[in-house]
OpenMM code with the backbone's topology and positions (N, CA, C; nanometers):
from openmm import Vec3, app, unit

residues = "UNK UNK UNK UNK UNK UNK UNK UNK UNK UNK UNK UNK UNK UNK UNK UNK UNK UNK UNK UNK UNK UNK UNK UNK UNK UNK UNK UNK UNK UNK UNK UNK UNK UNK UNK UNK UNK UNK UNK UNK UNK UNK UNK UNK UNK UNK UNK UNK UNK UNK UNK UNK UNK UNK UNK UNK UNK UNK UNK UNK UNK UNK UNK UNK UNK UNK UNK UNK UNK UNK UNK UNK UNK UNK UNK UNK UNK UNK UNK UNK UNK UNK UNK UNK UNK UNK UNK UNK UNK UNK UNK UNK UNK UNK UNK UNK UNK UNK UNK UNK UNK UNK UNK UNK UNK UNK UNK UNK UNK UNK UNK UNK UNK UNK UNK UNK UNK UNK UNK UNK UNK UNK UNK UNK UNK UNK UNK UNK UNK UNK UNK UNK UNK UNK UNK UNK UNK UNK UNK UNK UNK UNK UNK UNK UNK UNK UNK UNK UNK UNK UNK UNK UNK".split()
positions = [
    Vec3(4.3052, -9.1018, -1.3334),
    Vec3(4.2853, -9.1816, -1.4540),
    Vec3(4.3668, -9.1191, -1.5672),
    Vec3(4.4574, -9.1773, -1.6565),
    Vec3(4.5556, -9.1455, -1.7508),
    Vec3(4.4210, -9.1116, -1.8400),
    Vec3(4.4997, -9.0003, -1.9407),
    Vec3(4.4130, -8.9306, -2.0694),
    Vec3(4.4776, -9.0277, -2.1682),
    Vec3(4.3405, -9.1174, -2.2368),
    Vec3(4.3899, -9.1811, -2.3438),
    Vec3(4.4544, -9.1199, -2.4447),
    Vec3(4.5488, -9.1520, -2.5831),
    Vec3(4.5954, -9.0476, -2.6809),
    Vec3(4.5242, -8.9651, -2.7456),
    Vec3(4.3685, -9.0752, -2.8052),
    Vec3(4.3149, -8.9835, -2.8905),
    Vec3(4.2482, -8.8418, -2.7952),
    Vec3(4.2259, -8.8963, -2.6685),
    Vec3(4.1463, -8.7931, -2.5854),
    Vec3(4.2524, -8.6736, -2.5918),
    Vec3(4.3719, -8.7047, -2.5777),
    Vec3(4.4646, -8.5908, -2.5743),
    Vec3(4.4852, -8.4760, -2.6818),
    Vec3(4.4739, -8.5782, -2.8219),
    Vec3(4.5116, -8.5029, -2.9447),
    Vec3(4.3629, -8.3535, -2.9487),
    Vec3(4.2420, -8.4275, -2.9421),
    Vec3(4.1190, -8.3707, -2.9198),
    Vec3(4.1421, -8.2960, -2.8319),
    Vec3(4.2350, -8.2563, -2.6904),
    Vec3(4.2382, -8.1317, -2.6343),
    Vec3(4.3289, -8.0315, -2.6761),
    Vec3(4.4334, -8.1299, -2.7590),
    Vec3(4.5823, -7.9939, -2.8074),
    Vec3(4.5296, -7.9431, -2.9283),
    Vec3(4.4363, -7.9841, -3.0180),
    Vec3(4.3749, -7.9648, -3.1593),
    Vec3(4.2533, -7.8249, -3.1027),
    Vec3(4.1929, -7.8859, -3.0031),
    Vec3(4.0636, -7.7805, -2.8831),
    Vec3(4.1576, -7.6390, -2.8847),
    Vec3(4.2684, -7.6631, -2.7955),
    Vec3(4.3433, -7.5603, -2.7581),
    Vec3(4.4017, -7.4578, -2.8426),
    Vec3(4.4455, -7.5575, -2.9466),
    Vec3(4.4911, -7.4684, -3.1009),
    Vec3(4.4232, -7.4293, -3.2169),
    Vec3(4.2733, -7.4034, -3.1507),
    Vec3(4.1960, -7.3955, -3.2413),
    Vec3(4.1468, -7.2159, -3.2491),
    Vec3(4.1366, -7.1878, -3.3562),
    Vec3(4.0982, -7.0286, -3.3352),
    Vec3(3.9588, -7.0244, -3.3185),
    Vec3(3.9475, -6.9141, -3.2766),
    Vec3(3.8476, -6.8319, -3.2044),
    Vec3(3.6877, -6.9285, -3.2457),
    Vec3(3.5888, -6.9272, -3.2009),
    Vec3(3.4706, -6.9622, -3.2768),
    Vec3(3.4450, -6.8532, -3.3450),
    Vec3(3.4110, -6.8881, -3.5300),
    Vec3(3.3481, -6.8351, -3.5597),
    Vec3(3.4028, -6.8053, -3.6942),
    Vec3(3.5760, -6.8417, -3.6660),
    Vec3(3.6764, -6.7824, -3.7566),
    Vec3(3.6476, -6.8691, -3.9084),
    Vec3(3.6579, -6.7674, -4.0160),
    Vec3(3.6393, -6.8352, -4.1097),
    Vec3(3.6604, -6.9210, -4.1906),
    Vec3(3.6690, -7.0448, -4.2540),
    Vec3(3.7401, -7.1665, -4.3572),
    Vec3(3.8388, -7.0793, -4.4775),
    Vec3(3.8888, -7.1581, -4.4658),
    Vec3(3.9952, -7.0800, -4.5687),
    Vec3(3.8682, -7.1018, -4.6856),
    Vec3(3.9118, -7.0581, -4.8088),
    Vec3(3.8201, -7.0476, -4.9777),
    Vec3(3.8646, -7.1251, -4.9796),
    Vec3(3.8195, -7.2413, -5.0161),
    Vec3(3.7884, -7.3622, -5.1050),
    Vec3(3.9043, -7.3907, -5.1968),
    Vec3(3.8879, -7.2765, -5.2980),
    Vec3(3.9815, -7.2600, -5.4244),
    Vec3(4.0968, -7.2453, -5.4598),
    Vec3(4.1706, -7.1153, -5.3045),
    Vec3(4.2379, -7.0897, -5.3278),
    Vec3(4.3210, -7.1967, -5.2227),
    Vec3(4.2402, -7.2702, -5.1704),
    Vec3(4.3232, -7.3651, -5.0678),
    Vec3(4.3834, -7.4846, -5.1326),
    Vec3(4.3173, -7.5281, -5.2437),
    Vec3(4.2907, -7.6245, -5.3095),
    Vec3(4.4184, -7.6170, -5.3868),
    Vec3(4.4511, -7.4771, -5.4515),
    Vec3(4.5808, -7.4433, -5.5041),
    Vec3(4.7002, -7.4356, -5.4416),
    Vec3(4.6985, -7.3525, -5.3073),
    Vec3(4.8035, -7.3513, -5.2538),
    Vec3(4.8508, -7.5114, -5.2119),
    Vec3(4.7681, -7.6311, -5.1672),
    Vec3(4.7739, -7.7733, -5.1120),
    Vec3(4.7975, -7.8405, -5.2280),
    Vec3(4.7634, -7.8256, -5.4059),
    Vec3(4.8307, -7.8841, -5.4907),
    Vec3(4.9674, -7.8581, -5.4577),
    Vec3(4.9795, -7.6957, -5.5093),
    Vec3(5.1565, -7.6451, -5.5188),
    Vec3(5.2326, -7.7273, -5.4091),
    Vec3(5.1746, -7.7383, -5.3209),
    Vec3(5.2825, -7.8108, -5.2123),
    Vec3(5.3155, -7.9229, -5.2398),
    Vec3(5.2227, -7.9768, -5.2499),
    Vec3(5.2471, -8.1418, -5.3159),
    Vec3(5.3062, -8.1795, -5.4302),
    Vec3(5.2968, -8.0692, -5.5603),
    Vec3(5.3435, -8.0999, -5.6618),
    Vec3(5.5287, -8.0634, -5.6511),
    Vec3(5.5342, -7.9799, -5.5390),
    Vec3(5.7066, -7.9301, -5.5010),
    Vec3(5.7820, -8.1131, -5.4354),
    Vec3(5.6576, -8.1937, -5.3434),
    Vec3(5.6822, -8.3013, -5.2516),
    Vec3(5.7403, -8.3555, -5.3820),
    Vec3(5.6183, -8.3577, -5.4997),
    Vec3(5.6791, -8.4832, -5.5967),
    Vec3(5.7904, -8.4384, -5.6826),
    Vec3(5.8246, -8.3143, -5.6953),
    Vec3(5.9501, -8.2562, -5.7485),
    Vec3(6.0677, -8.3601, -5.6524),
    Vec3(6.0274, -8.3289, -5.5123),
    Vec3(6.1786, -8.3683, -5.4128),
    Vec3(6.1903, -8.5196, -5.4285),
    Vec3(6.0411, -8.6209, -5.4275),
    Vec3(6.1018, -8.7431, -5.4664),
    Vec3(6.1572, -8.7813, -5.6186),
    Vec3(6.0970, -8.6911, -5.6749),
    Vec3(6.1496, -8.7762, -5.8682),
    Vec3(6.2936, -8.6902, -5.8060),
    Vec3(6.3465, -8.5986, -5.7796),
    Vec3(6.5237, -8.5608, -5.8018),
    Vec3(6.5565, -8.6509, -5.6511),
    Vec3(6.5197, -8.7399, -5.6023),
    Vec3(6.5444, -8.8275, -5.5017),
    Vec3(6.6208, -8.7620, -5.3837),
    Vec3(6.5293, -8.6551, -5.3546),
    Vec3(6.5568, -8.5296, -5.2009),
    Vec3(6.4502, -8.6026, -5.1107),
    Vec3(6.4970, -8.6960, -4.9836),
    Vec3(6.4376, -8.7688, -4.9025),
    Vec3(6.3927, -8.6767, -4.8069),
    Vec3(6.4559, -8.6051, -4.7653),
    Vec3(6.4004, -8.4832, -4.6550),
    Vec3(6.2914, -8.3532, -4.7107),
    Vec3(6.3332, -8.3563, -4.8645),
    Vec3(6.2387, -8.2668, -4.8973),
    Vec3(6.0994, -8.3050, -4.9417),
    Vec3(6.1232, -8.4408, -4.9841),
    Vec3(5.9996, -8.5066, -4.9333),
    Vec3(5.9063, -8.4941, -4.8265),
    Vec3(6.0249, -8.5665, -4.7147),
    Vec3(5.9294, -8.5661, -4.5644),
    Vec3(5.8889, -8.4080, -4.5265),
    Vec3(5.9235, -8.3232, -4.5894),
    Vec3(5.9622, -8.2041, -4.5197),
    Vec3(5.7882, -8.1347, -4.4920),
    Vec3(5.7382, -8.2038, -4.5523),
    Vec3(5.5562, -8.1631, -4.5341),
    Vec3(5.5310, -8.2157, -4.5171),
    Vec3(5.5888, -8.3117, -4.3836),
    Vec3(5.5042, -8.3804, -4.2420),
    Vec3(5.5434, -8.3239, -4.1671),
    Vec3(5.4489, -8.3588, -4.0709),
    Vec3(5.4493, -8.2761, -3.9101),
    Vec3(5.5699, -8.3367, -3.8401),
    Vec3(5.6605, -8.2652, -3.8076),
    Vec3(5.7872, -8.3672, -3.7393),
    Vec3(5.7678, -8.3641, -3.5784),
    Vec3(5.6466, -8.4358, -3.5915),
    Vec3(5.6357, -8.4883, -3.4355),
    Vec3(5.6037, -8.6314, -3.4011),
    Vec3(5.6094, -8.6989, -3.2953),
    Vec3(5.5925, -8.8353, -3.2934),
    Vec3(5.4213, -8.8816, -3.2837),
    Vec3(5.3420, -8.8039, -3.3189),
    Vec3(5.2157, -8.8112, -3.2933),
    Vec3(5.1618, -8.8400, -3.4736),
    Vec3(5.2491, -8.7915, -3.5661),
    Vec3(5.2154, -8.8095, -3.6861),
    Vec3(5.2024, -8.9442, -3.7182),
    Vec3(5.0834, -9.0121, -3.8146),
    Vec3(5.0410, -9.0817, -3.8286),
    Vec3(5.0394, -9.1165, -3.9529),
    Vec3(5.1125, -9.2409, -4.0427),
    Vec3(5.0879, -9.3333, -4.1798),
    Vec3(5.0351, -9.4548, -4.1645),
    Vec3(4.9403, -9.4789, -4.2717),
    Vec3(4.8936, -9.6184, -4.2543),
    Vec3(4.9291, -9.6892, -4.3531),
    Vec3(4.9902, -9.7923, -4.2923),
    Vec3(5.0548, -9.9233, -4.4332),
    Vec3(5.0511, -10.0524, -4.3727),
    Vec3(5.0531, -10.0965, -4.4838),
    Vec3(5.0349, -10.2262, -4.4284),
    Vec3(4.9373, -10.2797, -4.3524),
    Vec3(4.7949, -10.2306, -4.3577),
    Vec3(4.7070, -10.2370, -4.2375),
    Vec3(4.7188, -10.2258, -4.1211),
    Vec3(4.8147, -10.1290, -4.0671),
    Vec3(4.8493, -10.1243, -3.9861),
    Vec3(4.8498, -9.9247, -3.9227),
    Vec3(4.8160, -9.8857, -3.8142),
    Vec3(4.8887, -9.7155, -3.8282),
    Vec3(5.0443, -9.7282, -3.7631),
    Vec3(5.0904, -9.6619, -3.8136),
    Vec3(5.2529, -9.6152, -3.7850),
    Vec3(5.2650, -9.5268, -3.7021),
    Vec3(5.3476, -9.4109, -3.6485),
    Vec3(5.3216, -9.3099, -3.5893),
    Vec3(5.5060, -9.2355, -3.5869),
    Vec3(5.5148, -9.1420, -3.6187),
    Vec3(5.6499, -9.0659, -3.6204),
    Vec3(5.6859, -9.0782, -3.7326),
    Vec3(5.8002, -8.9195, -3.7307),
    Vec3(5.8217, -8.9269, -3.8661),
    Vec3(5.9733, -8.9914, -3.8946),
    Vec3(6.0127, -9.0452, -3.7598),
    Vec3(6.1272, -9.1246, -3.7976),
    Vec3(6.0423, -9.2900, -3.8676),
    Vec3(5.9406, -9.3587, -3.8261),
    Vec3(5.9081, -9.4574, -3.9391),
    Vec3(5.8558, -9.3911, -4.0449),
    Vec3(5.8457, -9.2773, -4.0938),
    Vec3(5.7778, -9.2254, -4.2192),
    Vec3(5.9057, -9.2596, -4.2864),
    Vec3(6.0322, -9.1801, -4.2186),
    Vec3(6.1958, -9.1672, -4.3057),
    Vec3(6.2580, -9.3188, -4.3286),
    Vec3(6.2113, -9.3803, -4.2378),
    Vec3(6.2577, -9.5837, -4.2705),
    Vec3(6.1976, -9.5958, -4.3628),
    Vec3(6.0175, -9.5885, -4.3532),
    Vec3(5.9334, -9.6677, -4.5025),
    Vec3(5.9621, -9.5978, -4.6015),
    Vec3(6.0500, -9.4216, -4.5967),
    Vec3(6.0640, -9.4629, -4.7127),
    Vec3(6.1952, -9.4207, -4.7786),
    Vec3(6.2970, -9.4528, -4.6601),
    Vec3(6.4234, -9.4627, -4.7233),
    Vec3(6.4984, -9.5619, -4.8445),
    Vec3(6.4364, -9.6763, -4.8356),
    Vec3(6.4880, -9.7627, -4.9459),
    Vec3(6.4805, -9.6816, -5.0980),
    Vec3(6.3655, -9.6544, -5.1014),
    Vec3(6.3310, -9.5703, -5.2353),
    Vec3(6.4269, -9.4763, -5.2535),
    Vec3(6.5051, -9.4450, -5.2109),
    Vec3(6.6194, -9.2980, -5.2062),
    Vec3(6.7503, -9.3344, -5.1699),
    Vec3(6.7773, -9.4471, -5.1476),
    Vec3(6.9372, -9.5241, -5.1704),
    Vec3(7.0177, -9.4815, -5.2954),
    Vec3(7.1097, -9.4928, -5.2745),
    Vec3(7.2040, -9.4763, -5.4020),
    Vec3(7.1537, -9.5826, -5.4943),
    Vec3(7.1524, -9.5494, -5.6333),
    Vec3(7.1099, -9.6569, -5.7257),
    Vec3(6.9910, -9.6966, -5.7280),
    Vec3(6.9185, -9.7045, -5.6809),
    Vec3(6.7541, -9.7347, -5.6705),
    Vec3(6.6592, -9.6901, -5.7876),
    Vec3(6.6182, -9.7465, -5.8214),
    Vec3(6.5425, -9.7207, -5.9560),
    Vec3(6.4924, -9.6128, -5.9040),
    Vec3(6.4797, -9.5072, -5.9775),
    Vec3(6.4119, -9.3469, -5.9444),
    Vec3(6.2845, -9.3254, -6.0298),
    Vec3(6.1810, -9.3651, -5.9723),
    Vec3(6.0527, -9.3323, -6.0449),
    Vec3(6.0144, -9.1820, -6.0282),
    Vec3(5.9147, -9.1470, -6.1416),
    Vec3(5.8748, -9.0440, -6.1448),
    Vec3(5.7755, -9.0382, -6.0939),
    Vec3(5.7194, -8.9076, -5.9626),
    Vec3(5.5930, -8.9637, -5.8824),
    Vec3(5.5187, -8.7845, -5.9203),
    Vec3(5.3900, -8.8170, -5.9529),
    Vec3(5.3136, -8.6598, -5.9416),
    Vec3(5.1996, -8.7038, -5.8710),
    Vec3(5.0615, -8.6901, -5.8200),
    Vec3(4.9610, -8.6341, -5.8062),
    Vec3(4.8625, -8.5917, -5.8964),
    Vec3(4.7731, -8.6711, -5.9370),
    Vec3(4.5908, -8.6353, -5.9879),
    Vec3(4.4955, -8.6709, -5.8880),
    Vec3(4.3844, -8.6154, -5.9736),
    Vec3(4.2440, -8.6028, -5.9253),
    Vec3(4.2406, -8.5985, -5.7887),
    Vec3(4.2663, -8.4243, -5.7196),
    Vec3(4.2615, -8.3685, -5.6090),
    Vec3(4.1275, -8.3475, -5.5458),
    Vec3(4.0758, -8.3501, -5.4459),
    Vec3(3.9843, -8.2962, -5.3740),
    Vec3(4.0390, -8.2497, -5.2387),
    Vec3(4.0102, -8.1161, -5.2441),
    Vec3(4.0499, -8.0615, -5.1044),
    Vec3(3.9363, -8.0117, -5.0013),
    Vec3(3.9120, -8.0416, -4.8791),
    Vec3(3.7898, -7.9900, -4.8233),
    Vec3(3.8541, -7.9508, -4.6684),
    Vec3(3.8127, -7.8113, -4.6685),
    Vec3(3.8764, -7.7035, -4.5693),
    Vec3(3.7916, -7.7894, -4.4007),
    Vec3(3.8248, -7.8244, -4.3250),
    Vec3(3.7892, -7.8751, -4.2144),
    Vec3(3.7500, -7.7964, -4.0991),
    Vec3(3.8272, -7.6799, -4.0725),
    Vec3(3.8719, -7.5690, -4.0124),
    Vec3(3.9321, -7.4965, -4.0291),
    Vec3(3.9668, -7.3642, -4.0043),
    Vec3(4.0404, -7.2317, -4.0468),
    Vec3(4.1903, -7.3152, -4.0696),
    Vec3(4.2288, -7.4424, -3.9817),
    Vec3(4.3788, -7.4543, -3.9527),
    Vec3(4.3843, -7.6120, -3.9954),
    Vec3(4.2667, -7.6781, -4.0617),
    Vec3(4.2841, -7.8083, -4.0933),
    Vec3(4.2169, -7.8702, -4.2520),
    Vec3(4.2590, -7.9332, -4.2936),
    Vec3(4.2019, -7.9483, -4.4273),
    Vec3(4.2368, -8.1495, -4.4506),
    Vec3(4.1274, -8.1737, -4.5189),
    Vec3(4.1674, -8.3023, -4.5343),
    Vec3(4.1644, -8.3358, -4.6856),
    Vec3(4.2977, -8.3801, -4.7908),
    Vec3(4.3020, -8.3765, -4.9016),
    Vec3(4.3150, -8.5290, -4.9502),
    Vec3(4.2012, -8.5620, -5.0500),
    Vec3(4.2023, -8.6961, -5.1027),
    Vec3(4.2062, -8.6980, -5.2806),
    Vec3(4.3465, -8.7790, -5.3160),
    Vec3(4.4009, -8.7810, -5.4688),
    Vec3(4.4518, -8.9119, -5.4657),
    Vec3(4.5278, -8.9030, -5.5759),
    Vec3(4.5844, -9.0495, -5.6485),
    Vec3(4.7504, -9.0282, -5.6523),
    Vec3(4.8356, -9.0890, -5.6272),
    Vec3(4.9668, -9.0849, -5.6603),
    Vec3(4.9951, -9.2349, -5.7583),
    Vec3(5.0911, -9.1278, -5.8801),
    Vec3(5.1118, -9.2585, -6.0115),
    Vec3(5.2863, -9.2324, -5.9761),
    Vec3(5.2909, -9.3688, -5.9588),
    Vec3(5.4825, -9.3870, -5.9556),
    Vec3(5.5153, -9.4096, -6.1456),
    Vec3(5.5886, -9.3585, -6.2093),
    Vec3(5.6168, -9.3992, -6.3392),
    Vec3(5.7642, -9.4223, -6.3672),
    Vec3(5.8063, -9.5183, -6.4273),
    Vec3(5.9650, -9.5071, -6.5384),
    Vec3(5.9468, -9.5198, -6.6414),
    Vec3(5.9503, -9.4148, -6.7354),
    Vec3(5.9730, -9.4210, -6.8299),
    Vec3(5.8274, -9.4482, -6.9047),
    Vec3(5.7901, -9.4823, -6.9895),
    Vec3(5.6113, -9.4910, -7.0021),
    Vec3(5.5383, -9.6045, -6.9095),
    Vec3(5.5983, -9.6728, -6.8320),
    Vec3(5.5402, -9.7703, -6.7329),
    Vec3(5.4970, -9.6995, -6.6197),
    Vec3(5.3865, -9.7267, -6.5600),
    Vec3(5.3238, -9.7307, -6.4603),
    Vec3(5.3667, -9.8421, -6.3641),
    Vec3(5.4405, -9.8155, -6.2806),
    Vec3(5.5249, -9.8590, -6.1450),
    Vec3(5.4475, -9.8982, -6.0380),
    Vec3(5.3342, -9.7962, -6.0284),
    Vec3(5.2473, -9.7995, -5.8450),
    Vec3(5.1464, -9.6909, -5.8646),
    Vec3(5.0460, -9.7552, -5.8690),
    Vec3(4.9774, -9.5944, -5.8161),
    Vec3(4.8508, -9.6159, -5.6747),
    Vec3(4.8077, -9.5390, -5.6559),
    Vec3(4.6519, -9.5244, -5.5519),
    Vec3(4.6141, -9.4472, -5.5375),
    Vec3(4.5081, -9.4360, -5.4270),
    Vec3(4.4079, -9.3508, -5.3977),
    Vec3(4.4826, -9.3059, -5.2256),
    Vec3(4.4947, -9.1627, -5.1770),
    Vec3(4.5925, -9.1059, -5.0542),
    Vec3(4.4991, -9.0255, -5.0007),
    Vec3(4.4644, -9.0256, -4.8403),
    Vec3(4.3847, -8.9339, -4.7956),
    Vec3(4.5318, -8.8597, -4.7126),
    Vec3(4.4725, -8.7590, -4.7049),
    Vec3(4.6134, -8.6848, -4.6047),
    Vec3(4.5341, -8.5857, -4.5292),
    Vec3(4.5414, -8.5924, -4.4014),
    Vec3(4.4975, -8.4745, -4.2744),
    Vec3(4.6134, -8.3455, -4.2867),
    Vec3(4.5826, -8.2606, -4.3188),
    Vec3(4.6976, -8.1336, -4.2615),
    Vec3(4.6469, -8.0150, -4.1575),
    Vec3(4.7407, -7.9780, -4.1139),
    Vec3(4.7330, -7.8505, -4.0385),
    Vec3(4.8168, -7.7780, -4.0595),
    Vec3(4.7500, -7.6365, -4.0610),
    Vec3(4.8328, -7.4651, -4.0797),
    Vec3(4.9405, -7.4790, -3.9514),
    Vec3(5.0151, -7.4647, -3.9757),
    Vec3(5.1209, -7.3826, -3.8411),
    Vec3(5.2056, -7.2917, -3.9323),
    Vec3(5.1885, -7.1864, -3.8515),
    Vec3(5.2743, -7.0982, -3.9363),
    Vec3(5.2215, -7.0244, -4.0447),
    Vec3(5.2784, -7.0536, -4.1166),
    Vec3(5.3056, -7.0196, -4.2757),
    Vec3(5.2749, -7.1300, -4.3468),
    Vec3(5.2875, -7.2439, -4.3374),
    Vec3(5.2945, -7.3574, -4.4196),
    Vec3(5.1811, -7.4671, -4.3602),
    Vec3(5.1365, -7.5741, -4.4324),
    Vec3(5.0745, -7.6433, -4.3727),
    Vec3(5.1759, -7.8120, -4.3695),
    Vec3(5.1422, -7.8596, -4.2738),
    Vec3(5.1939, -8.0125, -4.2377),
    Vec3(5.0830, -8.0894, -4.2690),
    Vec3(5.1663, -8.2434, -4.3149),
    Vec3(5.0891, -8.3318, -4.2849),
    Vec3(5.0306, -8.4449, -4.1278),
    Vec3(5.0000, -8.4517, -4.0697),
    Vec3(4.9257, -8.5024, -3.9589),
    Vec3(4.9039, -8.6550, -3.9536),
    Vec3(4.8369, -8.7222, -4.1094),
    Vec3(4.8072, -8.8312, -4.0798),
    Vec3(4.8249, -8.8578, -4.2723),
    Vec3(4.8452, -9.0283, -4.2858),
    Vec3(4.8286, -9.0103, -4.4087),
    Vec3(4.8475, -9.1203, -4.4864),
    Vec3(4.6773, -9.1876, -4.5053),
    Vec3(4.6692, -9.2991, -4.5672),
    Vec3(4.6853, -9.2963, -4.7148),
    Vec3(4.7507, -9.3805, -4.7304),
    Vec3(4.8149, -9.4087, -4.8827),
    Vec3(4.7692, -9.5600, -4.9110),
    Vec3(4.7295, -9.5955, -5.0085),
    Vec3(4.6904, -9.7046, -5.0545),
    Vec3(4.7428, -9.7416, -5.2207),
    Vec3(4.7908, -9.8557, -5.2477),
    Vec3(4.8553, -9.9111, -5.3978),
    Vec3(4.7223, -9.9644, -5.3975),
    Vec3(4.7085, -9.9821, -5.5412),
    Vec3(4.6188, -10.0522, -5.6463),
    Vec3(4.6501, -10.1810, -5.6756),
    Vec3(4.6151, -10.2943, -5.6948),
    Vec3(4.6552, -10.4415, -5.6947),
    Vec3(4.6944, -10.4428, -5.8476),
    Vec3(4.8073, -10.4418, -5.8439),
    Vec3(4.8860, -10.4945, -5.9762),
    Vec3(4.8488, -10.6543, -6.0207),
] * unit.nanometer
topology = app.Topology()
chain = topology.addChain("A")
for resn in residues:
    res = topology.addResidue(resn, chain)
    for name in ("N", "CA", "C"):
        topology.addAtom(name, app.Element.getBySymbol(name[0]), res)
């Protein structure tokens, strides 16, 4: 009998999981280090750096965006949805990040829910409410999965 996907992800997540027992990262200081990252993401889209954008997703085909009511999966459709925005000439909005909540999941997973405001100039362009799954590898953490939602203009 084939291992469905999600059954799979649930054994490579099992496998890469540390020890029982191991401790949650602090709250606080996680909360900071997972702003700083994000606030560098929205540095790379306002100077319109498309890779330094993507560059805190997981570059595997298992990564997951939801748009359009729909889930996506890879980070080659992450780099399509959102290459238009980063064309030559393209109106270049200014994008940051408020009202963070970060909550440590596991020593190696954290799930962070905020708002992204697109702006030009004193206009408000786009904004919503973004949940994002990450995981530690390494040194750095990736993103995993990552619902983004606009506000009805």
């Amino acid at each position: 009998m084939p291992v469905r996907p999600l059954a799979a992800a649930v054994l490579v997540l099992a496998a890469c999981a540390p020890p029982p027992g191991a401790p949650l990262p602090e709250r606080g200081a996680l909360r900071a280090e997972l702003v700083a990252q994000l606030d560098r993401s929205a540095e790379a889209w306002t100077r319109g750096d498309l890779e330094g954008f993507l560059s805190d997703y997981a570059a595997d085909s298992a990564t997951s965006f939801v748009a359009g009511g729909r889930v996506h999966r890879g980070l080659a459709w992450i780099r399509d949805h959102y290459a238009p925005s980063f064309r030559p000439n393209a109106p270049r909005d200014r994008l940051r990040f408020e009202s963070f909540e970060v909550r440590p999941l596991a020593p190696t997973l954290a799930l962070v829910t905020a708002r992204f405001v697109l702006s030009r100039g004193d206009s408000v362009t786009a904004s919503g409410p973004f949940t994002l799954v990450l995981e530690r590898r390494a040194q750095e953490w990736k993103i995993l999965h990552d619902h983004t939602s606009s506000d009805p203009r």
